[in-house]
LUMDREN-270062 format. One line per 8 residues: for each residue x, y, z of N, C-alpha, C. Coordinates in pm, 1 decimal. Atoms other than C-alpha are relative to their C-alpha. Layout:
residues N
X/Y/Z/X/Y/Z/X/Y/Z | ...
This chain:
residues 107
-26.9/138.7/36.1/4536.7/247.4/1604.9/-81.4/-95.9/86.6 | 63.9/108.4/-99.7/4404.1/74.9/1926.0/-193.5/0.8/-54.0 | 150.8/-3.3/19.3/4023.0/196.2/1817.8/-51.8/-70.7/-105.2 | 13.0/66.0/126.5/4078.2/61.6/1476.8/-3.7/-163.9/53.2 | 27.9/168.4/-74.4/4186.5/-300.6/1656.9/-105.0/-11.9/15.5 | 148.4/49.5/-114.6/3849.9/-299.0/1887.0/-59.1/7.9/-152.0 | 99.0/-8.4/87.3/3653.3/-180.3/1566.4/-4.5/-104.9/-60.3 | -10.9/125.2/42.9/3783.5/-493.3/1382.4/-49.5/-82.5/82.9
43.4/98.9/-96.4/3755.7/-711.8/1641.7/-167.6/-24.3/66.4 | 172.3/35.3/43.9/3357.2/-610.3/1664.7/-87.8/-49.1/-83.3 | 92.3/20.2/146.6/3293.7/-670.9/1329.8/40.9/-155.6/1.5 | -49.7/167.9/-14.3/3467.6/-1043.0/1378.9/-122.9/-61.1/75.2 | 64.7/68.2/-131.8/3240.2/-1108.8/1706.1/-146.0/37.6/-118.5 | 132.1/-4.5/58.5/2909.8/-985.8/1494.0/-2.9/-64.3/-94.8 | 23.5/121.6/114.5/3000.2/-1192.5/1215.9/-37.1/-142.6/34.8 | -13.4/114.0/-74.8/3068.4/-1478.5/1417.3/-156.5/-23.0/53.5
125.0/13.5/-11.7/2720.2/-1431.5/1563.0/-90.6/-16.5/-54.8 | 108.2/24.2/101.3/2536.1/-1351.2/1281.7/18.6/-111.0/-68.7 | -19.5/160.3/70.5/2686.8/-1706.4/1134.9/-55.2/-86.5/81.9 | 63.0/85.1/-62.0/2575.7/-1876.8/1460.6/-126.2/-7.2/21.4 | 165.4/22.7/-51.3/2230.6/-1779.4/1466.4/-78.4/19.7/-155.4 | 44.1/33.6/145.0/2176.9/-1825.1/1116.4/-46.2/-134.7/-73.1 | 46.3/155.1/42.0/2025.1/-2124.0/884.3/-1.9/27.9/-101.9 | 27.3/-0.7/180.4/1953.0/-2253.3/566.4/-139.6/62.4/-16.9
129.0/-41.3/73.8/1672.3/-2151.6/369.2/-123.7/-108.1/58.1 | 68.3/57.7/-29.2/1370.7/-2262.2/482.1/-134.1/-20.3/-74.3 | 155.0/31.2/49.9/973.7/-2385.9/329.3/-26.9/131.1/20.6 | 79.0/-88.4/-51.8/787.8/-2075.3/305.2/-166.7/-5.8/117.6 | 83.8/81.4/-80.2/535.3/-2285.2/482.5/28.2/-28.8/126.8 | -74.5/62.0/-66.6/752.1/-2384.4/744.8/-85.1/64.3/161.1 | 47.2/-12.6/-104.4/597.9/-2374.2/1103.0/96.9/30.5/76.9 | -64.1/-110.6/-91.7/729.5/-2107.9/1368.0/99.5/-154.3/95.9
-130.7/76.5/-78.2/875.7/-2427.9/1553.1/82.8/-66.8/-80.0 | -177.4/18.7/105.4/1111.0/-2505.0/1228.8/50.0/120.8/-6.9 | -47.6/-120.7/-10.5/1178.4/-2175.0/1211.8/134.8/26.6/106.2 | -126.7/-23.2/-139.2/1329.3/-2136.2/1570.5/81.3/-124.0/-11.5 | -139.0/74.4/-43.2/1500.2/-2464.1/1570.0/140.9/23.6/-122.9 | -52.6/-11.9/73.2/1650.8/-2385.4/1239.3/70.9/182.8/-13.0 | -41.4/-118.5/14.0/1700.2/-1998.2/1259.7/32.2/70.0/140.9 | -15.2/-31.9/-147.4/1720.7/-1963.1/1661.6/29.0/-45.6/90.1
-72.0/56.8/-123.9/1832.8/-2218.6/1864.8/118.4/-7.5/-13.1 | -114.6/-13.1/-33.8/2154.2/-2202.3/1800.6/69.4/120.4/110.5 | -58.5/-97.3/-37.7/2160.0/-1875.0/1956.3/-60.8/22.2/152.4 | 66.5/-7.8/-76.8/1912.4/-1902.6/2202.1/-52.5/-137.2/49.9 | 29.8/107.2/-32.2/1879.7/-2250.3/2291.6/-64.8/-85.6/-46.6 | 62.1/-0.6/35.8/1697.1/-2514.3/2190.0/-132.8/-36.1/70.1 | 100.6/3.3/-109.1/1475.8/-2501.3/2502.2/18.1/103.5/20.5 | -4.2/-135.1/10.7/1487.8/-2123.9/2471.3/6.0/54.0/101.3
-82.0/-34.4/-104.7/1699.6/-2080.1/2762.2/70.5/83.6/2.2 | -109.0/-119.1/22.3/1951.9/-1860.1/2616.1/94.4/-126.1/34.2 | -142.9/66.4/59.9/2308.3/-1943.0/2506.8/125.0/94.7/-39.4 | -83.7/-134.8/107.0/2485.7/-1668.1/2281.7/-80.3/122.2/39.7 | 104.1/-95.9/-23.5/2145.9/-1475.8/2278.9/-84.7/-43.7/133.0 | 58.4/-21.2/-119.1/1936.8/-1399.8/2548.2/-119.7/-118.8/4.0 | 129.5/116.7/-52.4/1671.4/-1637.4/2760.8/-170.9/54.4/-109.2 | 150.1/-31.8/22.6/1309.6/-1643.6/2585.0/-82.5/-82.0/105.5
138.9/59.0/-106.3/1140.1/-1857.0/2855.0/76.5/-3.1/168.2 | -18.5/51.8/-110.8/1230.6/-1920.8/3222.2/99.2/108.6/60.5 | -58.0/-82.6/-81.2/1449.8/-1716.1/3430.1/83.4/92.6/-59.0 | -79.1/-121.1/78.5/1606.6/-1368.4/3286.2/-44.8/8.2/-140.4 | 70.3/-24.4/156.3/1382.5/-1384.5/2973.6/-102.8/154.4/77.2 | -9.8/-119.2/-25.2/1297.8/-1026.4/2975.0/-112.2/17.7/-123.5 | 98.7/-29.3/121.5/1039.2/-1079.0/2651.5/-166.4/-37.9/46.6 | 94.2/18.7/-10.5/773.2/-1227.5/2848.0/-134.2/56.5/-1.2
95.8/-136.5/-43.9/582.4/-935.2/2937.7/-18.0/103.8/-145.3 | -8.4/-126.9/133.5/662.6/-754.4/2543.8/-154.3/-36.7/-90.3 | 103.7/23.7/105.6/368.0/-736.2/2345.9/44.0/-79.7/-136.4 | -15.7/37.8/86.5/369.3/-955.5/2003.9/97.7/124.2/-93.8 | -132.4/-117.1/135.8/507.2/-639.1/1786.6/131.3/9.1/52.9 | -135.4/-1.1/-36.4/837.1/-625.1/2021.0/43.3/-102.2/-77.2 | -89.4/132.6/68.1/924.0/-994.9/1898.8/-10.7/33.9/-164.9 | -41.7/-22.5/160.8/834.2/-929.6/1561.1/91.9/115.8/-24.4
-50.0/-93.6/-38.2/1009.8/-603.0/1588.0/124.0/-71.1/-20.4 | -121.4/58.1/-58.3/1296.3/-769.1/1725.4/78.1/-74.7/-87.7 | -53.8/90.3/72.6/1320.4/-1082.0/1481.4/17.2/140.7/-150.1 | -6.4/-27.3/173.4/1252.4/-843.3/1170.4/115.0/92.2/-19.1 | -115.0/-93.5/-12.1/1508.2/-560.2/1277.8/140.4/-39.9/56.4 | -47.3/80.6/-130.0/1719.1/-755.5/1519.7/21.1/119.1/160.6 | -8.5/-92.2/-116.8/1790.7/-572.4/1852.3/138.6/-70.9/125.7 | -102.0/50.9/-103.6/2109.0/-575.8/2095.6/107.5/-22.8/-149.0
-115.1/105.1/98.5/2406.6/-819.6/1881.9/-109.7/-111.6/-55.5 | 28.8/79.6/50.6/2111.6/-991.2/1746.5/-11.9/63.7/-105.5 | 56.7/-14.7/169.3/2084.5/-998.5/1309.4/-110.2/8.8/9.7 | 126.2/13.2/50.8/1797.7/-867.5/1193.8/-22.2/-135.3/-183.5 | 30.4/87.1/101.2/1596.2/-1143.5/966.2/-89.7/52.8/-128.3 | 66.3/-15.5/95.1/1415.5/-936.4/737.5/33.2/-34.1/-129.4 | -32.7/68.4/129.8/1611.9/-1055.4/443.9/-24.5/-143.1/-3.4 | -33.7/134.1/-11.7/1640.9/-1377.3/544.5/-132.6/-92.7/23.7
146.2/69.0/-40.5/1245.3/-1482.6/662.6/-69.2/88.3/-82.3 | 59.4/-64.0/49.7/965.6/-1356.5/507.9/-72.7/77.1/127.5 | 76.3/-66.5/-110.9/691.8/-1117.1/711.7/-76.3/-133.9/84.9 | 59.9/156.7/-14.3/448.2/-1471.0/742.4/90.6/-41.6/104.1 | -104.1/86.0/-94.9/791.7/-1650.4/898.0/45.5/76.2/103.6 | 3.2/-124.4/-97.8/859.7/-1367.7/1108.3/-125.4/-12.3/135.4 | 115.0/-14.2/-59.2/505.8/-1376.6/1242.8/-28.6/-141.9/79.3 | 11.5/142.3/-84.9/486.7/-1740.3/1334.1/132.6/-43.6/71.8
-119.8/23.9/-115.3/821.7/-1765.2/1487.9/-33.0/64.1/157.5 | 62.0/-34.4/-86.3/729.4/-1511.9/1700.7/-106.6/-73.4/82.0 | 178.2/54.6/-36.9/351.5/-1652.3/1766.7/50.5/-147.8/82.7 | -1.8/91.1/-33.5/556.8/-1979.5/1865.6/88.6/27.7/121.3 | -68.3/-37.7/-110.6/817.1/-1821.0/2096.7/-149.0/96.2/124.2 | 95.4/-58.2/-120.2/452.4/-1633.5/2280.9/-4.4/-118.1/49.6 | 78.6/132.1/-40.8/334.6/-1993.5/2266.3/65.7/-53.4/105.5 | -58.5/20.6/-121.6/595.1/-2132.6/2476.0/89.6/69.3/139.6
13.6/-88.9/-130.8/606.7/-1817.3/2695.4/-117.3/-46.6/64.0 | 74.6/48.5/-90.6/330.8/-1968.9/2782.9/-181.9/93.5/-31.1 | 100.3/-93.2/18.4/61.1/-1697.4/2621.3/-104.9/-16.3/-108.7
């Protein structure tokens, strides 16, 4: 019984997440910095500090050093308690989100 509780109670907390770091539909056009403010800062800041999800820039961001395919990787599969976006972005939106989270790693 108690395993069944926790099991529920994971699937609550991942919902809950995957609702907070979620957005509307976006331009297929849409530039990697609408992207993140619309599909990622909620979860990750919108000075990509971390929040819910983990730091992308400044102290305990742990992506700085990942090659480009980790982030895409990352956004298209998700990784950890983050949703993967492959339904939800295209490959293109995928690619420039990323390309904008290197950008303000600083790379």
């Amino acid at each position: 019984m108690r395993k069944r509780i926790l099991g529920a109670g994971a699937a609550v907390v991942l919902a809950l997440v995957m609702a907070a770091c979620g957005g509307p539909d976006l331009p297929e056009d849409a530039t990697g910095a609408e992207i993140y403010v619309q599909m990622c800062a909620r979860c990750h800041g919108s000075d990509l500090r971390g929040g819910i999800g983990v730091a992308l820039v400044g102290e305990g961001a742990t992506s700085i050093d990942k090659p480009e395919s980790y982030l895409v990787q990352s956004i298209y599969a998700g990784i950890g308690s983050m949703p993967a976006f492959r339904r939800t972005l295209s490959d293109d939106q995928i690619l420039r989100v990323a390309r904008y989270i290197m950008q303000q790693q600083g790379r």
